[in-house]
C-alpha positions in Angstrom: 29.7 -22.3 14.7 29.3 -25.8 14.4 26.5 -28.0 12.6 24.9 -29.3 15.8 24.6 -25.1 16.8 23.1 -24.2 13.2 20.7 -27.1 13.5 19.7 -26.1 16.6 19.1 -22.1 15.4 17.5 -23.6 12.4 14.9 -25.5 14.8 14.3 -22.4 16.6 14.0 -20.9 13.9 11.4 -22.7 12.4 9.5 -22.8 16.0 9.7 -19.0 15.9 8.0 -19.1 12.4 5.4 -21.5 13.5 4.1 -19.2 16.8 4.2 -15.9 14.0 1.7 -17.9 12.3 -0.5 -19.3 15.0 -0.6 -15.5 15.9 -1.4 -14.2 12.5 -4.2 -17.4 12.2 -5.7 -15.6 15.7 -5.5 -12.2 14.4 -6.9 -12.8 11.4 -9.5 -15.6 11.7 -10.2 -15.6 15.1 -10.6 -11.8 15.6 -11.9 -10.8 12.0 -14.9 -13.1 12.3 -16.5 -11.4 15.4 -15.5 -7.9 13.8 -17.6 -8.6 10.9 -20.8 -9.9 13.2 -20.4 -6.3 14.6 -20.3 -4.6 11.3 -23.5 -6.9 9.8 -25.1 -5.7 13.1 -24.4 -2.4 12.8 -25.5 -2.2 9.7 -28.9 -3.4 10.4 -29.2 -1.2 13.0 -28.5 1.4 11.1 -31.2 0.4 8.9 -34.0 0.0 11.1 -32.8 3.6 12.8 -33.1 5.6 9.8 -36.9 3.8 9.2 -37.9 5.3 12.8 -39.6 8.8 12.7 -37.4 9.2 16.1 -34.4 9.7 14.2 -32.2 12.3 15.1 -28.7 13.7 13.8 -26.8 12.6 17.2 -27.5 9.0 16.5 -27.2 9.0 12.8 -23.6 10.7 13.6 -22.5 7.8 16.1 -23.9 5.2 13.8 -21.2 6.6 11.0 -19.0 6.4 13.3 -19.6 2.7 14.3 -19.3 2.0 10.5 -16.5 3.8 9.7 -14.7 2.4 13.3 -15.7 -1.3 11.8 -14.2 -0.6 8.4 -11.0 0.8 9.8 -10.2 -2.2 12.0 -11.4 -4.8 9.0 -8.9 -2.8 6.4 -6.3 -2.9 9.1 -6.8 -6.4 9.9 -6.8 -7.3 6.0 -3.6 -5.3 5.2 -1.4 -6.5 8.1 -2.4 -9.7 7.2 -0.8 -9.0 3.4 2.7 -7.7 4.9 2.8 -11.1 6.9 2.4 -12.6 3.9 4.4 -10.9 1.3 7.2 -11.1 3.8 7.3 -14.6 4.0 5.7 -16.4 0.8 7.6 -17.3 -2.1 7.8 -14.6 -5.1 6.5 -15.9 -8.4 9.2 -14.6 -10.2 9.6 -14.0 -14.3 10.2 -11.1 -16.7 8.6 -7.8 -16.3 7.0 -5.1 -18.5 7.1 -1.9 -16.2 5.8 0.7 -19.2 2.6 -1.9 -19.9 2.1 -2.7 -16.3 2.1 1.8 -15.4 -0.3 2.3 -18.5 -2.9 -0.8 -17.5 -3.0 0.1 -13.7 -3.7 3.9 -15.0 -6.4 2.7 -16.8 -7.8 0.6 -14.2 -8.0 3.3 -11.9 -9.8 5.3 -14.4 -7.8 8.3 -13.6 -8.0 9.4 -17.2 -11.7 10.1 -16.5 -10.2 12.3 -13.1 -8.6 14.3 -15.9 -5.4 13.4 -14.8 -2.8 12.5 -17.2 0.1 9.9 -17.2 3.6 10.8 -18.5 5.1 7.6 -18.7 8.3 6.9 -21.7 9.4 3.9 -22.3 10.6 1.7 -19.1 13.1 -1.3 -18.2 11.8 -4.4 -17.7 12.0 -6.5 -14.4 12.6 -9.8 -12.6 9.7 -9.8 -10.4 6.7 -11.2 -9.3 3.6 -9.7 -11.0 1.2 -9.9 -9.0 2.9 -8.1 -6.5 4.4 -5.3 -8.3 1.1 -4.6 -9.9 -0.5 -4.1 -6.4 2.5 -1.5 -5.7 1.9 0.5 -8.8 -1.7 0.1 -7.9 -0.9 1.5 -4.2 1.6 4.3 -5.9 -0.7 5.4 -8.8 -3.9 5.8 -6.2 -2.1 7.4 -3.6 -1.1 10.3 -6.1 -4.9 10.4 -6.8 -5.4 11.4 -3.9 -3.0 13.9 -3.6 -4.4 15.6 -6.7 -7.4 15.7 -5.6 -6.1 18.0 -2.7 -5.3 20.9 -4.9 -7.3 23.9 -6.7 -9.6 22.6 -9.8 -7.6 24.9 -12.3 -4.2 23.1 -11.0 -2.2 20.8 -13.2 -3.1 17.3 -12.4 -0.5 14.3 -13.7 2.1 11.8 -13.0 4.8 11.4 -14.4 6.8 7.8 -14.5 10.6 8.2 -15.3 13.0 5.2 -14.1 17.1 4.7 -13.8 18.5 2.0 -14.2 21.4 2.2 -12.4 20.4 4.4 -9.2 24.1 4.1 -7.5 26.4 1.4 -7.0 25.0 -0.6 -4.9 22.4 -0.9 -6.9 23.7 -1.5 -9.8 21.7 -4.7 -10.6 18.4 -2.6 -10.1 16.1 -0.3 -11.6 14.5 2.6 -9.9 11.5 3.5 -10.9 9.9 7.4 -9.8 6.6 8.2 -9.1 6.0 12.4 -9.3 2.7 14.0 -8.6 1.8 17.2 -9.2 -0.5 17.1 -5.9 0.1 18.2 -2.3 3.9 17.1 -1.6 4.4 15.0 2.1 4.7 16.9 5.0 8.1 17.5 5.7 7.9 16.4 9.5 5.9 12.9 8.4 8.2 11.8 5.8 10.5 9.0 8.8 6.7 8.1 9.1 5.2 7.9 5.7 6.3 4.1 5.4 4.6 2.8 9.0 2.4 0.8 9.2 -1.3 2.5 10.2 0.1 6.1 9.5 -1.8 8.5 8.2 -0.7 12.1 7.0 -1.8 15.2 5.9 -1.9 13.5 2.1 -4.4 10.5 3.3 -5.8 11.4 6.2 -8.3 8.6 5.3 -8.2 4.9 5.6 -6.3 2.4 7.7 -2.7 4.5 6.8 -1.4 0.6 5.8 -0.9 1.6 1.8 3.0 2.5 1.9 3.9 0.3 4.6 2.5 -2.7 2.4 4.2 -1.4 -0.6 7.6 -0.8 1.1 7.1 -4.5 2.2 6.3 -5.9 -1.2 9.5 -3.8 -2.6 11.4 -5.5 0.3 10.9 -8.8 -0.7 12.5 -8.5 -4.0 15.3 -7.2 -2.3 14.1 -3.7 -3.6 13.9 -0.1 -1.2 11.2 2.6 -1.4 11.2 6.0 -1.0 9.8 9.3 -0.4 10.8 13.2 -1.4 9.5 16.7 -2.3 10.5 18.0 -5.7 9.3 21.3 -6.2 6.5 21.0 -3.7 5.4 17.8 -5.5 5.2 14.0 -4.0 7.6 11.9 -5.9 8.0 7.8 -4.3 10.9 5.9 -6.0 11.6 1.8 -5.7 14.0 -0.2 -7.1 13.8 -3.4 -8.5 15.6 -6.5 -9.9 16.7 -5.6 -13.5 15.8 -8.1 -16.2 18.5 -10.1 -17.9 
């Protein structure tokens, strides 16, 4: 291929880029802003309805439901609008400290206070950005919250953190990091699903279903992969990352 033929690509290219983000300004702007009238209105609806002595348990039911409709489409808005972006900016890169980074998210999350506890050794370090990564163990560490809370109150309830730095040879340049649960494993005819984007299984059968595809995303940009298993009936998610020199 000659220059003139990569020039062109690269100007179509760059066109291509352009109209992704015109879209993205339109979905997210332009379509957010009118979403969010509807929620403030509903809201005060909802407020003035429950004052009325008329009240009755068929409207209070379709008000939730207006609510929870809103706050769907606003959480799916917002997290599309992150995998745009985390596929396209530039990663902040710099040195890592996985084992810090697992124990402050646990705390954050206040998971001790779940009585759930975190089995987490000493881990390699990284060449990432932190931001990011942090919103991925963030993503990972309240997912298997969640999948704790499924089971009896007498079951155990912890995570365990174990990573490898060498995970084949192909990766030899990575780390991969595990995430084990002792909660309710995936469903074994979800798990090709598990990573789209607004799917929702039997573990979360909440919110906007956007939590693993952002996270595969944000793994993706560092040139990382993500994924899921059973072990012993447990949810374990792995991802690899750039080792640090």
């Amino acid at each position: 291929m000659d220059t003139k033929s990569n020039h062109s690509n690269a100007e179509m290219l760059e066109v291509q880029m352009e109209n992704m983000q015109e879209i993205m300004r339109v979905f997210t702007h332009d379509l957010r802003n009118p979403l969010l009238n509807i929620h403030a209105l509903v809201q005060e609806l909802d407020y003035s309805v429950r004052k009325s002595d008329a009240l009755d348990e068929d409207t209070v039911e379709t008000l939730d439901m207006l609510k929870e409709s809103a706050n769907r489409m606003d959480d799916m808005i917002v997290a599309t609008n992150e995998i745009y972006h985390c596929m396209f900016d530039e990663l902040e890169i710099e040195s890592m400290d996985m084992h810090e980074l697992f124990l402050r998210c646990f705390a954050s999350l206040k998971l001790a206070e779940e009585g759930i506890t975190l089995d987490c050794t000493a881990l390699p370090k990284v060449h990432a950005d932190p931001l990011i990564v942090q919103r991925v163990v963030h993503e990972l560490l309240s997912n298997a919250k969640k999948a704790i809370a499924t089971q009896p109150a007498d079951a155990a309830r912890n995570i365990r953190i174990s990573a490898v730095e060498e995970h084949d040879i192909e990766e030899h340049d990575m780390v991969w990091f595990c995430v084990e649960d002792s909660g309710c494993g995936f469903d074994e005819g979800e798990m090709e699903q598990i990573f789209e984007p607004f799917f929702s299984g039997q573990r979360f059968a909440y919110g906007a279903g956007m939590g693993l595809a952002r996270a595969k995303a944000w793994v993706e940009h560092h040139g990382g992969c993500i994924k899921a298993e059973n072990v012993a009936q447990h949810g374990v998610v792995g991802f690899s990352l750039p080792k640090s020199a």
